[in-house]
N, CA, C, O and CB atoms as a CASP TS submission, in Angstrom:
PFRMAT TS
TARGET T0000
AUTHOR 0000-0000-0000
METHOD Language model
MODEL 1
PARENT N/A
ATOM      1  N   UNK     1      16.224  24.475  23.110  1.00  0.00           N
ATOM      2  CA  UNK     1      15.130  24.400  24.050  1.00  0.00           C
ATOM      3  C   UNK     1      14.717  22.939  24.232  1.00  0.00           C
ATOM      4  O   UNK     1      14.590  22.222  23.239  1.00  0.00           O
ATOM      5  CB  UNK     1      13.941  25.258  23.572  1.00  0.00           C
ATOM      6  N   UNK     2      14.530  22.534  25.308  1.00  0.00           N
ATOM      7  CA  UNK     2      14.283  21.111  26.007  1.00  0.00           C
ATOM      8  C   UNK     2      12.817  20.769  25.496  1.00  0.00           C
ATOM      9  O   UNK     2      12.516  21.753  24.820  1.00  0.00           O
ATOM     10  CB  UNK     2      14.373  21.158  27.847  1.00  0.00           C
ATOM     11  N   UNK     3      12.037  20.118  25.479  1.00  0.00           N
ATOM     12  CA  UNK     3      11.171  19.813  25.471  1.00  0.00           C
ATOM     13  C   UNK     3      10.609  18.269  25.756  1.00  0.00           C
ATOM     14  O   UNK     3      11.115  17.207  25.394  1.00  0.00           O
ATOM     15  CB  UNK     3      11.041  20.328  24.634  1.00  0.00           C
ATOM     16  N   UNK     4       9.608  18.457  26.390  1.00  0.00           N
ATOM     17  CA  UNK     4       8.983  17.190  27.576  1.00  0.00           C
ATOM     18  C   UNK     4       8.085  16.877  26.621  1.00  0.00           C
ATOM     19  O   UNK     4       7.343  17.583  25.938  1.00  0.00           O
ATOM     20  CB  UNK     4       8.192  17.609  29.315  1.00  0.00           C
ATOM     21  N   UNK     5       8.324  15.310  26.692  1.00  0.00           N
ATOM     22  CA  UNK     5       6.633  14.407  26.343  1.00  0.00           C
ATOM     23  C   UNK     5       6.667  13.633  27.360  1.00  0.00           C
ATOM     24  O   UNK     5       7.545  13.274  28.145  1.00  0.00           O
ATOM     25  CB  UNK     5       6.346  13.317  24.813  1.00  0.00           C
ATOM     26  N   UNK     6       4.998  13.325  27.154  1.00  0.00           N
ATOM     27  CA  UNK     6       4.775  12.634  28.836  1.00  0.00           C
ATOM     28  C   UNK     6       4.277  10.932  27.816  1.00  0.00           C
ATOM     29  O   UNK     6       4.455  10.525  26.668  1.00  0.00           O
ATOM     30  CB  UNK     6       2.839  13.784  30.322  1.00  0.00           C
ATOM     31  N   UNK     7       3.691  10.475  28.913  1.00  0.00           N
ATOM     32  CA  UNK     7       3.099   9.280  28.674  1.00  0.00           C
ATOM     33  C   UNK     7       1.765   9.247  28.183  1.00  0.00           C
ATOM     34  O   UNK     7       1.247   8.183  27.847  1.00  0.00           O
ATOM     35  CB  UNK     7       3.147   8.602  29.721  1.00  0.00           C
ATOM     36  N   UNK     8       1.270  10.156  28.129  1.00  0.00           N
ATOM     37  CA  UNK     8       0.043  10.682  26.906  1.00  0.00           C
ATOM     38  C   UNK     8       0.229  10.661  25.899  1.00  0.00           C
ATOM     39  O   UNK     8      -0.766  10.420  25.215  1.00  0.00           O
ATOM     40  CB  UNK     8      -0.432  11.844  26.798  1.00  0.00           C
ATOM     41  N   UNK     9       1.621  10.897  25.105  1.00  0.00           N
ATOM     42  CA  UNK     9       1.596  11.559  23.653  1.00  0.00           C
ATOM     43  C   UNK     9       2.942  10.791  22.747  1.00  0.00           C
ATOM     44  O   UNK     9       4.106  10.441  22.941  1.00  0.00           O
ATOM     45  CB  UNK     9       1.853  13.503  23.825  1.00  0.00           C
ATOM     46  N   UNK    10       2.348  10.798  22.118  1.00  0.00           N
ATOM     47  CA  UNK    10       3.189   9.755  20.887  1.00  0.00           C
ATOM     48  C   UNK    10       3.912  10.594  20.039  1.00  0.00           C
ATOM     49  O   UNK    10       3.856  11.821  20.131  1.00  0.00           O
ATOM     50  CB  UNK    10       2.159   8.811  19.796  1.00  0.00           C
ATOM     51  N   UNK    11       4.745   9.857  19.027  1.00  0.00           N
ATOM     52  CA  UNK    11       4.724  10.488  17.882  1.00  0.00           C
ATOM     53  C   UNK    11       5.021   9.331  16.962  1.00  0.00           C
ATOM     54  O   UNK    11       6.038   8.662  17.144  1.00  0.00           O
ATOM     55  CB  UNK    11       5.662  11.682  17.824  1.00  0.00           C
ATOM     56  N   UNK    12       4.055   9.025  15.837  1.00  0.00           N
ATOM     57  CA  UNK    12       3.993   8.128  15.033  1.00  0.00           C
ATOM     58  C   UNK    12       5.016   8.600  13.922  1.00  0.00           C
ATOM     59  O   UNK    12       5.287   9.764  13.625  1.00  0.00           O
ATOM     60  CB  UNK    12       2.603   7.883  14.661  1.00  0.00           C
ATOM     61  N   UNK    13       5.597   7.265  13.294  1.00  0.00           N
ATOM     62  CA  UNK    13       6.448   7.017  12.216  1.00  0.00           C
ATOM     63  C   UNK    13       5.794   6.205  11.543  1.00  0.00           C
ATOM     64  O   UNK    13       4.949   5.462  12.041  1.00  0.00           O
ATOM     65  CB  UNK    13       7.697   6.570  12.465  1.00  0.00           C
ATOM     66  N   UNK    14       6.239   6.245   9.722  1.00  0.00           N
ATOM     67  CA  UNK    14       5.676   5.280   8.944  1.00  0.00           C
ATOM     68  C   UNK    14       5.867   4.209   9.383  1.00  0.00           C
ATOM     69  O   UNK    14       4.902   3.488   9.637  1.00  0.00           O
ATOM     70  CB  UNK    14       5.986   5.254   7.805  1.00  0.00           C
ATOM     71  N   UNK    15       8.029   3.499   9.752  1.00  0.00           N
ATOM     72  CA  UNK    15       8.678   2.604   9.471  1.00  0.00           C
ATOM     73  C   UNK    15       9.605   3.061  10.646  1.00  0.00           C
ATOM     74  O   UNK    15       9.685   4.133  11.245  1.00  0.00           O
ATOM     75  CB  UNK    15       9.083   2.445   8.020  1.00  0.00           C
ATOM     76  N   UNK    16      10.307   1.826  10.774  1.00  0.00           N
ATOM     77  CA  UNK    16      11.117   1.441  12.081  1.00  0.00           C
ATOM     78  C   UNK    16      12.454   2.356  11.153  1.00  0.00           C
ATOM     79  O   UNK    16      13.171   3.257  11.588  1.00  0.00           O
ATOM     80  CB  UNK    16      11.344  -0.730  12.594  1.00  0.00           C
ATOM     81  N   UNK    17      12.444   1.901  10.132  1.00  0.00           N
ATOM     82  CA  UNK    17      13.689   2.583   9.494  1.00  0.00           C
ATOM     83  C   UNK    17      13.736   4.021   9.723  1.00  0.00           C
ATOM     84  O   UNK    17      14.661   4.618  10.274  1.00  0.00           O
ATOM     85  CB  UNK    17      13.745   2.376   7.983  1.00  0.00           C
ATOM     86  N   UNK    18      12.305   4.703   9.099  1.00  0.00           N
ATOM     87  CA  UNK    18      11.804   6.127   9.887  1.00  0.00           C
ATOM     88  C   UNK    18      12.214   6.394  11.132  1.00  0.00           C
ATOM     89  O   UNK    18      13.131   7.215  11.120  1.00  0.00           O
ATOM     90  CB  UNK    18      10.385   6.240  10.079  1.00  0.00           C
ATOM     91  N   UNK    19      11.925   6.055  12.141  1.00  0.00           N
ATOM     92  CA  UNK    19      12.412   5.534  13.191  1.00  0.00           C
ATOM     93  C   UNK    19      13.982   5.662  13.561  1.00  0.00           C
ATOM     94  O   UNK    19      14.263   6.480  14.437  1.00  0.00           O
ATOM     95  CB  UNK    19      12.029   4.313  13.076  1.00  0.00           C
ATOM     96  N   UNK    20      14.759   5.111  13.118  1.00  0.00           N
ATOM     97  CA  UNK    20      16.322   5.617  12.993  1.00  0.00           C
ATOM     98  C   UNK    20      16.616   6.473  12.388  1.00  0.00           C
ATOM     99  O   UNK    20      17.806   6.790  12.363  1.00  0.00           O
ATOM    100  CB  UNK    20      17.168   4.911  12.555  1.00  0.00           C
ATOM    101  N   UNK    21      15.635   7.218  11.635  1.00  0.00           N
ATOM    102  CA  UNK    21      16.229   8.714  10.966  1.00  0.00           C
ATOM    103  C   UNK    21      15.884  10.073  12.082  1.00  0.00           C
ATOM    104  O   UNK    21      16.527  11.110  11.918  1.00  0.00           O
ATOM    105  CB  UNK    21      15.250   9.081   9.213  1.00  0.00           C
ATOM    106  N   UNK    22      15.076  10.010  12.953  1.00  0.00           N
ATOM    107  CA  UNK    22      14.820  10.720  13.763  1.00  0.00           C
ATOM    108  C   UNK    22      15.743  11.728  14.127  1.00  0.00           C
ATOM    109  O   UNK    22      16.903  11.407  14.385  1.00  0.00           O
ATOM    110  CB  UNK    22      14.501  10.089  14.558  1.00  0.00           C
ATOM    111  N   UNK    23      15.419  12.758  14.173  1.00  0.00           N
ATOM    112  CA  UNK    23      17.001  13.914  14.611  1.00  0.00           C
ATOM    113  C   UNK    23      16.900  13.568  16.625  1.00  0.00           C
ATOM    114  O   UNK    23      16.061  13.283  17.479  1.00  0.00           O
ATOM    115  CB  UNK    23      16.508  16.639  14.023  1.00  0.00           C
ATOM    116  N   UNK    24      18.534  13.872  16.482  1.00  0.00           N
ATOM    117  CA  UNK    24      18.924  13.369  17.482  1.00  0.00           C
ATOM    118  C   UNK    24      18.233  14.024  19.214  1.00  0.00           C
ATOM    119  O   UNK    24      18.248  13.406  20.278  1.00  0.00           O
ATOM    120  CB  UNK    24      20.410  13.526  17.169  1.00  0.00           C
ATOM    121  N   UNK    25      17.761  15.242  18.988  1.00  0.00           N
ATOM    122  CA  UNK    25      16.895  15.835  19.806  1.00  0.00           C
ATOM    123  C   UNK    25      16.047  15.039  20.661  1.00  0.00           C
ATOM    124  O   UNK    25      15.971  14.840  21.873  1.00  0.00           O
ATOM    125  CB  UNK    25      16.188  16.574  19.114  1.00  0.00           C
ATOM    126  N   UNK    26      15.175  14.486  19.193  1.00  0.00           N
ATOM    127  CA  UNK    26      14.058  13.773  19.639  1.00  0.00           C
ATOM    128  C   UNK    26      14.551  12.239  20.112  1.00  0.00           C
ATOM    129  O   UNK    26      13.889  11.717  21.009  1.00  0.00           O
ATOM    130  CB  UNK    26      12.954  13.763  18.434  1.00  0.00           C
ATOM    131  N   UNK    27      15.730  11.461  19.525  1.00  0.00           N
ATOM    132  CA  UNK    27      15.986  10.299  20.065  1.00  0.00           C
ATOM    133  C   UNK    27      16.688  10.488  21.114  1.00  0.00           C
ATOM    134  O   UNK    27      17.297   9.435  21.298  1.00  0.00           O
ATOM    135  CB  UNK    27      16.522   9.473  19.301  1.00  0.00           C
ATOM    136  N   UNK    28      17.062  11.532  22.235  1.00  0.00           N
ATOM    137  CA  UNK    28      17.851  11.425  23.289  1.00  0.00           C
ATOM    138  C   UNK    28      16.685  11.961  24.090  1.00  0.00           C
ATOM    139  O   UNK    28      16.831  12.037  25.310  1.00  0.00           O
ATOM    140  CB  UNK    28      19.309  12.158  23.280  1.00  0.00           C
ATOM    141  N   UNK    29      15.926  12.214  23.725  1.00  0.00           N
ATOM    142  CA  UNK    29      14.454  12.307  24.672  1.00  0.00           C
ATOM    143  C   UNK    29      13.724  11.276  25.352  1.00  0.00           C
ATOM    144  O   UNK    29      14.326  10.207  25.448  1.00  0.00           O
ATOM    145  CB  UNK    29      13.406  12.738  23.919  1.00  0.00           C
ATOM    146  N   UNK    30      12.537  11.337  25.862  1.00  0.00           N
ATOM    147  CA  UNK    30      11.940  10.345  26.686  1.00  0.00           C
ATOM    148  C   UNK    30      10.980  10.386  26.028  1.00  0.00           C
ATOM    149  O   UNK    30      10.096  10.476  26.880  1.00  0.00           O
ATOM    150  CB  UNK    30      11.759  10.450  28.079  1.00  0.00           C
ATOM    151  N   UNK    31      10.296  10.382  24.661  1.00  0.00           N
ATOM    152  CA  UNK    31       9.601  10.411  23.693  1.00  0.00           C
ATOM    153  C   UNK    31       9.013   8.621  23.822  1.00  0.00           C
ATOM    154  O   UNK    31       9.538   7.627  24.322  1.00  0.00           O
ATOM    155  CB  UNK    31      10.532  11.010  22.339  1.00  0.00           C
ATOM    156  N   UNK    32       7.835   8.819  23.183  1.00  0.00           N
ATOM    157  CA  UNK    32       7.362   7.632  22.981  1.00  0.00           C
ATOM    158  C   UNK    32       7.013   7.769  21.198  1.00  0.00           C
ATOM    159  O   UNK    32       6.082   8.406  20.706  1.00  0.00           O
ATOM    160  CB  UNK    32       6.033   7.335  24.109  1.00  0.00           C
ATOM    161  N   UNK    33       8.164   6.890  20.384  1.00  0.00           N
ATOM    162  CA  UNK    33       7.540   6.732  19.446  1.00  0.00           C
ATOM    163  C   UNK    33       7.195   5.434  18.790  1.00  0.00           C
ATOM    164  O   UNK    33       7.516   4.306  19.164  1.00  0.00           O
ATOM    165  CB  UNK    33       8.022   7.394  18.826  1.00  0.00           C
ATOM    166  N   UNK    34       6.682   5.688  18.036  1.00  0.00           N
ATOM    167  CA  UNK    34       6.088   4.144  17.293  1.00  0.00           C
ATOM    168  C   UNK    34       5.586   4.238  16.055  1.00  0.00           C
ATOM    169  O   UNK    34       4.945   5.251  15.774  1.00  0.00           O
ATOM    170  CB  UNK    34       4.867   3.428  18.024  1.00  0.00           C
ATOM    171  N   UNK    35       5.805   3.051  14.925  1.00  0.00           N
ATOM    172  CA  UNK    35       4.757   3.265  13.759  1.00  0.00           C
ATOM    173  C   UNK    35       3.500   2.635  14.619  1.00  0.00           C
ATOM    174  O   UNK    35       3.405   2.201  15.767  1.00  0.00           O
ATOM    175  CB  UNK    35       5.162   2.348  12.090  1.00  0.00           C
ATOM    176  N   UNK    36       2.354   2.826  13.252  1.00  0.00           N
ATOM    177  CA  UNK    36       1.421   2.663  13.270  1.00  0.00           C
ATOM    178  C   UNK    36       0.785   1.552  14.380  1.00  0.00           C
ATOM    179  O   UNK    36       0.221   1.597  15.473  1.00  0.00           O
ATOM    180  CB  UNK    36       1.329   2.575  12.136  1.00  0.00           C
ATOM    181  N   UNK    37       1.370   0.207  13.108  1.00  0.00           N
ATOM    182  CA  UNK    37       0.885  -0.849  13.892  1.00  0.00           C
ATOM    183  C   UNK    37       1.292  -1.154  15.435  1.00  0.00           C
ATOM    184  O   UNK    37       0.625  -1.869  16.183  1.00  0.00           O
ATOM    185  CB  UNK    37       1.199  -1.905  13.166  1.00  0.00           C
ATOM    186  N   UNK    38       2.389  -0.553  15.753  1.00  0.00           N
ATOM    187  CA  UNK    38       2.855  -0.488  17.127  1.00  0.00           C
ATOM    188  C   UNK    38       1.467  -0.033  18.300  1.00  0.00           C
ATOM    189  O   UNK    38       1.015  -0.690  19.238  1.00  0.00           O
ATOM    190  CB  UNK    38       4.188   0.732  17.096  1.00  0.00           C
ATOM    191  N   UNK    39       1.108   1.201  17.836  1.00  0.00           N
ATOM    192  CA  UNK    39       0.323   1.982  18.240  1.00  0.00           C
ATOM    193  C   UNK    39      -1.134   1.376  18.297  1.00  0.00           C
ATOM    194  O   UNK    39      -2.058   1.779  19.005  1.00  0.00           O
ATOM    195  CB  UNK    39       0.496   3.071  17.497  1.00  0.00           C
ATOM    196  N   UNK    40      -1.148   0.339  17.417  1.00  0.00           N
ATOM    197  CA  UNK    40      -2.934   0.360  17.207  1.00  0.00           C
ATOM    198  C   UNK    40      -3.560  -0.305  18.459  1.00  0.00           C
ATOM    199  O   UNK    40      -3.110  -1.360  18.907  1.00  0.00           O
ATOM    200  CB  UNK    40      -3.544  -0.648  15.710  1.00  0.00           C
ATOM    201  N   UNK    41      -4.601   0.338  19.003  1.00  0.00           N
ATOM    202  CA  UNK    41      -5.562  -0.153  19.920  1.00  0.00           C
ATOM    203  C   UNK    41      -4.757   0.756  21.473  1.00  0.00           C
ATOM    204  O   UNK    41      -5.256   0.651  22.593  1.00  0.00           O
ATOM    205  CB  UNK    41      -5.614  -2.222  19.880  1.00  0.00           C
ATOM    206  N   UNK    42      -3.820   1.370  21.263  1.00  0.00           N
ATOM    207  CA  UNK    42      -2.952   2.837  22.217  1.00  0.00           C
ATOM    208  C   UNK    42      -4.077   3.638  22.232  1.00  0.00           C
ATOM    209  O   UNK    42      -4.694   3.812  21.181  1.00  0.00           O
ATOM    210  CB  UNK    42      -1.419   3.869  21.385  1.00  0.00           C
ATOM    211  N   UNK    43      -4.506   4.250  23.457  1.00  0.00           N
ATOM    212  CA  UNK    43      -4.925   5.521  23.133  1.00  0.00           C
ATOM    213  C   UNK    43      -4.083   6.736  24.021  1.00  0.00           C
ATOM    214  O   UNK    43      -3.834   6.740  25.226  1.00  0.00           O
ATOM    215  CB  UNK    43      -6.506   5.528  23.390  1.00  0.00           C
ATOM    216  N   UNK    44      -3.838   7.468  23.277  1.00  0.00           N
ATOM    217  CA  UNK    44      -3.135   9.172  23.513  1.00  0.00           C
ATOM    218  C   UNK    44      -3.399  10.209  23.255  1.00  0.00           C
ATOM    219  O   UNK    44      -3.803  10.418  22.112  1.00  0.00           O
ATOM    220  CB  UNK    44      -2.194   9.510  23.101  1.00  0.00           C
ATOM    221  N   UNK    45      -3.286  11.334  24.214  1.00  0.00           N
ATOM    222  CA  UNK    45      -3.884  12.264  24.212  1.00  0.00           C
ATOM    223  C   UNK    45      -3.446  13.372  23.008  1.00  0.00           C
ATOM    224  O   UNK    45      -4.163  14.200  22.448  1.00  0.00           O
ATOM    225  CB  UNK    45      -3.809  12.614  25.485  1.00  0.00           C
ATOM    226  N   UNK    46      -1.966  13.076  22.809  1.00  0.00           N
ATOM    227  CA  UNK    46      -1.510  14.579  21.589  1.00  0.00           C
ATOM    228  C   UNK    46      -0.609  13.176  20.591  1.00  0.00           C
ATOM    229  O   UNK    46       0.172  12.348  21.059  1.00  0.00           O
ATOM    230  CB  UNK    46       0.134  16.565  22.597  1.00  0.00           C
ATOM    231  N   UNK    47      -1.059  13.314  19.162  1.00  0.00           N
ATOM    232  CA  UNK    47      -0.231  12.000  18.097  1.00  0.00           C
ATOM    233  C   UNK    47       0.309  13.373  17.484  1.00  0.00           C
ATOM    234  O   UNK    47      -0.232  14.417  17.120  1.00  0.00           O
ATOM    235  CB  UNK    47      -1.373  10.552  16.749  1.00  0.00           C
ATOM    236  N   UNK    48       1.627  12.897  17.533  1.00  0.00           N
ATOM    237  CA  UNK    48       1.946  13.539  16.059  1.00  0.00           C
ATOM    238  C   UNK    48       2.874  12.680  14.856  1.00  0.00           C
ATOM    239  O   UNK    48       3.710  11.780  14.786  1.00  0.00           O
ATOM    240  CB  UNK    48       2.814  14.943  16.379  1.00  0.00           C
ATOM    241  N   UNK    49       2.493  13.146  14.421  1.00  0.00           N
ATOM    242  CA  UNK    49       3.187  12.532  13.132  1.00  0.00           C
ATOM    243  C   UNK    49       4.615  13.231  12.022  1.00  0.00           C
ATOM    244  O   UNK    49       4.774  14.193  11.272  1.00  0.00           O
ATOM    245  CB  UNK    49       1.888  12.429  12.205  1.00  0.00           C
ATOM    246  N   UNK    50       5.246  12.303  12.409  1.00  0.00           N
ATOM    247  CA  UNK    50       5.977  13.101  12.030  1.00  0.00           C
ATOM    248  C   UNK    50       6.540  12.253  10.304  1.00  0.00           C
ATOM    249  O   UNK    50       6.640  11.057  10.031  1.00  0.00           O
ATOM    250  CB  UNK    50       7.077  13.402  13.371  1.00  0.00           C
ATOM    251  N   UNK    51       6.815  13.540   9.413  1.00  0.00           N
ATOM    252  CA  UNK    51       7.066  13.112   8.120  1.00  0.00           C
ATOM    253  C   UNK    51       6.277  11.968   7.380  1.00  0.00           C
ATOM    254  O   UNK    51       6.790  11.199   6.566  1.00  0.00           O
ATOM    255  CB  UNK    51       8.313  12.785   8.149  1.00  0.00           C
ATOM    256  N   UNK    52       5.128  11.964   7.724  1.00  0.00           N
ATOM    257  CA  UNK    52       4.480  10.345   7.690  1.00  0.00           C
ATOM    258  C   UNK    52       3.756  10.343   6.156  1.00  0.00           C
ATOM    259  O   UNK    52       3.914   9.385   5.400  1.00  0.00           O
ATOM    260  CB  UNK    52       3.056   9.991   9.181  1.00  0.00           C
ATOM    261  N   UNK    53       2.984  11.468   5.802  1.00  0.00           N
ATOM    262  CA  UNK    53       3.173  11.782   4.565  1.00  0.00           C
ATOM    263  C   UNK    53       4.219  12.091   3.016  1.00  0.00           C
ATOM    264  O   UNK    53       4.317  11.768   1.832  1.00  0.00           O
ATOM    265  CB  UNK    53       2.777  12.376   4.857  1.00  0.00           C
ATOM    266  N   UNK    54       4.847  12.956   4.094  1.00  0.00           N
ATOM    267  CA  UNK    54       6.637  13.703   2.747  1.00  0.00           C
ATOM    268  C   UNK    54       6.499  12.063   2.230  1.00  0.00           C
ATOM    269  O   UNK    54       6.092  11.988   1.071  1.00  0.00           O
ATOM    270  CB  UNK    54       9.242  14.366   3.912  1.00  0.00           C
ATOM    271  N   UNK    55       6.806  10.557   2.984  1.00  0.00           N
ATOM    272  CA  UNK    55       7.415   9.939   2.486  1.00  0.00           C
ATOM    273  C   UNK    55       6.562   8.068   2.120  1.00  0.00           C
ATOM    274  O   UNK    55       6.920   6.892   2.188  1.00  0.00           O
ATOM    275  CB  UNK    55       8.634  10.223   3.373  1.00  0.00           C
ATOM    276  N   UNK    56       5.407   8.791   1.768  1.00  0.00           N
ATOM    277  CA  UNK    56       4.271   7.715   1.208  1.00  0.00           C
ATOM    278  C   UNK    56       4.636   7.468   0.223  1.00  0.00           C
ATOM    279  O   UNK    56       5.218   8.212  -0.566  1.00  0.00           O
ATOM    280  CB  UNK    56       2.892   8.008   1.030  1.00  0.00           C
ATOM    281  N   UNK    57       4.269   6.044   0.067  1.00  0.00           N
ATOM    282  CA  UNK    57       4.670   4.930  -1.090  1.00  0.00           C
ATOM    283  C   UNK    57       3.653   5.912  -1.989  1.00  0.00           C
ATOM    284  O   UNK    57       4.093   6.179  -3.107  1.00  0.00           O
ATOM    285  CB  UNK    57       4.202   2.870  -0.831  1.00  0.00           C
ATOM    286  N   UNK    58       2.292   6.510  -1.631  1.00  0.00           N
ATOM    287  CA  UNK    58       1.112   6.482  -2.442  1.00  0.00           C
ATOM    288  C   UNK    58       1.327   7.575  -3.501  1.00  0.00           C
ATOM    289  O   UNK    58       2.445   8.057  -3.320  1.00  0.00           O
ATOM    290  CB  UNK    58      -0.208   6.705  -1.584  1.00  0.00           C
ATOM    291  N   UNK    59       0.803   8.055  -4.357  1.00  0.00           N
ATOM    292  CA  UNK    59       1.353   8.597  -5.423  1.00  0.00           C
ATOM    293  C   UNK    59       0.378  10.193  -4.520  1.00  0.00           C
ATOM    294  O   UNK    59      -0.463  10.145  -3.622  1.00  0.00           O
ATOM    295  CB  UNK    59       0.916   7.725  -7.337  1.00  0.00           C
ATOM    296  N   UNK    60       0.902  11.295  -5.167  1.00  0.00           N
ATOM    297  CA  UNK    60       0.019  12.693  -4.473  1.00  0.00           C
ATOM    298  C   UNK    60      -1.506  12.605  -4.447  1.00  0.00           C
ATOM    299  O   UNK    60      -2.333  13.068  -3.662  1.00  0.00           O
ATOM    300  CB  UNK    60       0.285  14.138  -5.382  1.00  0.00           C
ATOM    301  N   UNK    61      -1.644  11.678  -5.830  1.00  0.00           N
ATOM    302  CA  UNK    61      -2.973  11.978  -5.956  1.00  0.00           C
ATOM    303  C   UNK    61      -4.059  11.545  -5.297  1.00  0.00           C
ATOM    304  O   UNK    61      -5.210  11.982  -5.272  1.00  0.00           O
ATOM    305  CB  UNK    61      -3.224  11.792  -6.908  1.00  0.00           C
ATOM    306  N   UNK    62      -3.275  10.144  -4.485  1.00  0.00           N
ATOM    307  CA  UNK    62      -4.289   9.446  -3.181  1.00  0.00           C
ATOM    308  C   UNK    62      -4.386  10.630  -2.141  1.00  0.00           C
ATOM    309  O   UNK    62      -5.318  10.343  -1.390  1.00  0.00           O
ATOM    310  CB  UNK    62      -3.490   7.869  -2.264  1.00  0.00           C
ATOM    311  N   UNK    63      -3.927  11.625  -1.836  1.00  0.00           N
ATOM    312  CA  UNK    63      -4.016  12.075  -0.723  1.00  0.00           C
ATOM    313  C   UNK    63      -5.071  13.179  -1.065  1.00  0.00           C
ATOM    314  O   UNK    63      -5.392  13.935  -0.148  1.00  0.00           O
ATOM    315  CB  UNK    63      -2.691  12.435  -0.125  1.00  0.00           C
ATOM    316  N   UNK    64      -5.684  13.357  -2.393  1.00  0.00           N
ATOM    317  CA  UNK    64      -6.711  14.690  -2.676  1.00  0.00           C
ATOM    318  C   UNK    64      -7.250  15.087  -1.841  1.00  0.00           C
ATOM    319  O   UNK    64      -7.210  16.315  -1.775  1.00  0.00           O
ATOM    320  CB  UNK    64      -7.717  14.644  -3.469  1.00  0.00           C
ATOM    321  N   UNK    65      -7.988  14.422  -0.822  1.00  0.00           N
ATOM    322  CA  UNK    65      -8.626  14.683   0.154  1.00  0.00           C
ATOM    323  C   UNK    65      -7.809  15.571   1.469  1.00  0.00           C
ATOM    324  O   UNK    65      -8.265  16.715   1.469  1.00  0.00           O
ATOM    325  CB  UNK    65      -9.124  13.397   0.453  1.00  0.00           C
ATOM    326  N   UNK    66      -7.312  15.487   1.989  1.00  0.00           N
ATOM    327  CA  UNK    66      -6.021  16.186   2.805  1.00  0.00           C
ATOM    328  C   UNK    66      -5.686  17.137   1.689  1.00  0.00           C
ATOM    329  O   UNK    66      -6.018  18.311   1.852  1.00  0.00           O
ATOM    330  CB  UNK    66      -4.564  15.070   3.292  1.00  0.00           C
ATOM    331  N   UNK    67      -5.217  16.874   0.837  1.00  0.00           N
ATOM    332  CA  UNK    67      -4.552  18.323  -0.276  1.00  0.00           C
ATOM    333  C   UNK    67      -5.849  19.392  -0.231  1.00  0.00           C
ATOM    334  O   UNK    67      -5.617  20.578   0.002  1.00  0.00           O
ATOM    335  CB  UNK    67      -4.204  17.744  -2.443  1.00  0.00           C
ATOM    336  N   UNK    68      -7.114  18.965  -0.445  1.00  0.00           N
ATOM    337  CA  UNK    68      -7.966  19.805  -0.507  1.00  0.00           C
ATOM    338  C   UNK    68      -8.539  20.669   0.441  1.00  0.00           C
ATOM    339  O   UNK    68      -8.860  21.843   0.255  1.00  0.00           O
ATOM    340  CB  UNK    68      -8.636  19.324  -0.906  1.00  0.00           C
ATOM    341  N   UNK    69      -8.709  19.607   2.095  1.00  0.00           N
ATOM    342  CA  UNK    69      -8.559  19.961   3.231  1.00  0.00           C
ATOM    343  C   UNK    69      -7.335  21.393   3.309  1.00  0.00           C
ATOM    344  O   UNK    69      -7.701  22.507   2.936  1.00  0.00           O
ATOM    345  CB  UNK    69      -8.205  18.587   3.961  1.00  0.00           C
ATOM    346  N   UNK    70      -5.851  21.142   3.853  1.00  0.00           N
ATOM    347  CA  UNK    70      -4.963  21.941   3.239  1.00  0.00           C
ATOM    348  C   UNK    70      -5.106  23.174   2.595  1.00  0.00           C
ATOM    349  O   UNK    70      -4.557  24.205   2.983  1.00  0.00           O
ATOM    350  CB  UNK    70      -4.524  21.343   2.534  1.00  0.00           C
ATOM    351  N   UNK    71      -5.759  23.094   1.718  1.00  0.00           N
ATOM    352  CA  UNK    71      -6.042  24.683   0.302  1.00  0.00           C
ATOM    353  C   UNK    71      -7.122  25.077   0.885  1.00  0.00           C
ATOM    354  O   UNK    71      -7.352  26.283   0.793  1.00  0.00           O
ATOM    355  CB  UNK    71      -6.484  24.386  -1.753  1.00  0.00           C
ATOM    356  N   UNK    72      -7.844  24.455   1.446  1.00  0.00           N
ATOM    357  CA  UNK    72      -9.316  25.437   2.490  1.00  0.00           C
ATOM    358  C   UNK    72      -8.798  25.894   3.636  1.00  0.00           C
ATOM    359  O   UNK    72      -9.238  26.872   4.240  1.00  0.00           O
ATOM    360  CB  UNK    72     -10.811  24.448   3.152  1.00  0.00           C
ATOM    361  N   UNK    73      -8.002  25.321   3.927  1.00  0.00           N
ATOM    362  CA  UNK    73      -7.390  25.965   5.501  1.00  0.00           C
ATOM    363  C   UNK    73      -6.438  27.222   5.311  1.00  0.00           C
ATOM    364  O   UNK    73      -6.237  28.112   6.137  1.00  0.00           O
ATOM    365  CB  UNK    73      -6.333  24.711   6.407  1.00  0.00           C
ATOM    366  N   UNK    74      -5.903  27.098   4.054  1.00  0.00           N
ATOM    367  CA  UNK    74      -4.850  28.008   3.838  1.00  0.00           C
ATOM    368  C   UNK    74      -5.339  28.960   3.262  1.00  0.00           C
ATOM    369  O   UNK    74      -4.630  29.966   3.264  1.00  0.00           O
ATOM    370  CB  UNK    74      -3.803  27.596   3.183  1.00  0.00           C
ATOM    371  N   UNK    75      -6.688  29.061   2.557  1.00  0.00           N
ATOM    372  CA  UNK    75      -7.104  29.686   1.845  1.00  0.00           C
ATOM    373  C   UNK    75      -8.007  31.036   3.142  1.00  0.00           C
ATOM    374  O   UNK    75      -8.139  32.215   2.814  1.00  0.00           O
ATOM    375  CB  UNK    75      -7.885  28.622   0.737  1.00  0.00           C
ATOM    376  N   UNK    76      -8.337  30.665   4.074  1.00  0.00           N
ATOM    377  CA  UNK    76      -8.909  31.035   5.077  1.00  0.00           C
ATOM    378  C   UNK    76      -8.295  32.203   5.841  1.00  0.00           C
ATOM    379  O   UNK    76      -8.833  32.621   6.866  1.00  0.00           O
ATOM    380  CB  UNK    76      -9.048  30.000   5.755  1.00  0.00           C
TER
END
């Protein structure tokens, strides 16, 4: 199945290297992606992010906040 992004909507990567891992779907698309700093001061209507967490330098335990977020949502 095809799928369209417009010029509204991003999809953020950690790293440019991130960036070349992309499945090929999304890199033969008309996608707009970018890390972060690429992006900053962009505004868009739909971000997604893709894998931007799975592959943080930061150890699990920086993210408690989101993990906890997460277990209330799921818990629901």
């Amino acid at each position: 199945m095809q799928v369209e992004f417009g010029a509204n909507q991003v999809i953020l990567v950690r790293s440019m290297q991130d960036k070349e891992k992309l499945p090929p779907e999304i890199q033969a698309s008309n996608a707009i992606v970018m890390t972060v700093p690429q992006a900053k001061g962009l505004e868009f209507d739909d971000v997604f992010l893709l894998d931007f967490f799975t592959n943080s330098p930061a150890p699990a335990a920086e993210w408690r906040v989101l993990n906890a977020f997460m277990e209330d949502l799921q818990a629901t």
